[in-house]
C-alpha angles and dihedrals in degrees: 000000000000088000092057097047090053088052092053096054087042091060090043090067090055107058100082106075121181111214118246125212128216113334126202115208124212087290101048092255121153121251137223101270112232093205085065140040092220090112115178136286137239122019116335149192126237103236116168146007109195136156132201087290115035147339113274098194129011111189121207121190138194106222103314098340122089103236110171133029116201105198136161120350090002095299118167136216119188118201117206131188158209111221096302089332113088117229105172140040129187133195135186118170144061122309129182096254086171098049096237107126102259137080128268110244081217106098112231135210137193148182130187130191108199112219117201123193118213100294095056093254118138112254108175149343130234111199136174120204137194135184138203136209136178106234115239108265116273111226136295089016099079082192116103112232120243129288114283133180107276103162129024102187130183111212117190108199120194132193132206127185128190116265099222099046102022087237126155107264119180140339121210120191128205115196126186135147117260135233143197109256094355138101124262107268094204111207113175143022149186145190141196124198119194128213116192136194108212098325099327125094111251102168140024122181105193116191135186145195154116125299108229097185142041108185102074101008111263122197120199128203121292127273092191131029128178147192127210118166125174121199143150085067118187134228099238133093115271121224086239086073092086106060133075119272094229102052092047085052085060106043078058084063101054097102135347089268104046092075078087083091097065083120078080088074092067140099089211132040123246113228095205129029139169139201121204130187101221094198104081124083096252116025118216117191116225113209134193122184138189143198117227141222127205141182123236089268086064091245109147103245095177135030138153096350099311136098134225118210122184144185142213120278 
């Protein structure tokens, strides 16, 4: 329950935006104008997602391909590809690993290897994580040392679609520290099934535990277990539409909570959404709803306290 009354917290910051007039990006290029729902015409870019307070996220691209995401206390995340298919991602910053709507003061970094089958459809992810912490002060210095390695994790990451609509199915996550000429003792998992109505996400059961054993692979019961659905969908075109799947699918992964933003995955936007923690004896949803904005080319401009800008193509 603490996760979700952190989130909480987190969305009701959210909810005061200031308008912003004309914005320029890192061409000069003009940007969609929040006081109005002109919008712009022809093709176009997804570049920002701020608040009142601060961008969220900043996207950069090389040509036609986003290359490069700015997010929280300047943290970066580089996209690389294969031909028009990405095979590594790399991030370096500071991610919410609690849950609590604030950022860890432990550095993170991360690397993931994209792995196609045959018909080009992702099929997993291979990352390696590290993360970094400033040691307490040793007397009589009252200054924390600097940041030093104090985790080196291996994350398998495997997806499943449904036979019949070539939908994403399921991803199941296998966590466990890593060490130098050993094997991986993989120690915890999770996994996130998705339900849809037409092309939008409906439905996502998240569940989490401990892995007891490692050969085979053993799953025990799960220690979380959580409930997001999305519903009231519009007709319009999300922002999320202009990004790659596979990076979207990624930026799902980035923690255990941010598979909250499984609504990402969608063509549409859902007006109303809830999150419920199943373990305890009588669930109780928590929702949270929004009314939208859009332009005159039926892109979604405003949602849920937070503004898309975009920028021509």
């Amino acid at each position: 329950m603490k996760q979700i009354f952190y989130f909480i917290l987190l969305i009701a910051g959210f909810s005061s935006i200031h308008s912003c007039k004309n914005l320029l990006d890192e061409d000069g290029n003009p940007l969609l104008d929040l006081n109005n729902t002109g919008g712009l015409s022809g093709p176009r870019a997804l570049y920002k997602e701020i608040t009142d307070k601060t961008t969220l996220a900043e996207y950069q691209y090389s040509g036609l391909l986003v290359n490069r995401v700015i997010t929280d206390s300047a943290s970066i995340t580089d996209i690389m590809y294969s031909g028009d298919r990405i095979s590594q991602i790399n991030f370096r910053g500071f991610l919410d690993l609690n849950g609590n709507g604030k950022l860890d003061k432990d550095s993170i970094s991360y690397d993931r290897q994209f792995n196609y089958g045959n018909n080009s459809r992702l099929q997993s992810i291979s990352e390696t994580r590290s993360v970094f912490r400033r040691p307490p002060p040793v007397p009589p210095s009252t200054k924390p040392g600097p940041q030093t390695l104090f985790a080196s994790e291996k994350y398998i990451h495997t997806l499943t679609y449904n036979a019949g609509t070539s939908k994403l199915e399921s991803i199941v996550t296998i966590k466990g520290a890593e060490t130098i000429g050993g094997p991986i003792n993989y120690t915890e998992y999770s996994k996130s099934e998705f339900t849809y109505v037409g092309d939008n996400v409906s439905k996502v059961l998240n569940v989490s535990g401990p892995v007891t054993s490692n050969n085979p692979i053993v799953y025990g019961a799960p220690t979380e277990k959580y409930g997001y659905e999305y519903y009231a969908y519009d007709q319009q075109i999300s922002p999320f539409t202009l990004l790659p799947q596979v990076y979207k699918i990624s930026r799902l992964l980035a923690t255990k909570s941010s598979i909250k933003e499984s609504l990402i995955l969608s063509p549409n936007s859902p007006k109303r959404w809830s999150v419920t923690d199943l373990t305890v004896n009588i669930p109780q949803p928590i929702v949270m709803s929004t009314n939208y904005v859009y332009d005159l080319q039926t892109y979604m401009t405003k949602g849920y306290g937070i503004n898309y800008i975009y920028k021509p193509q």
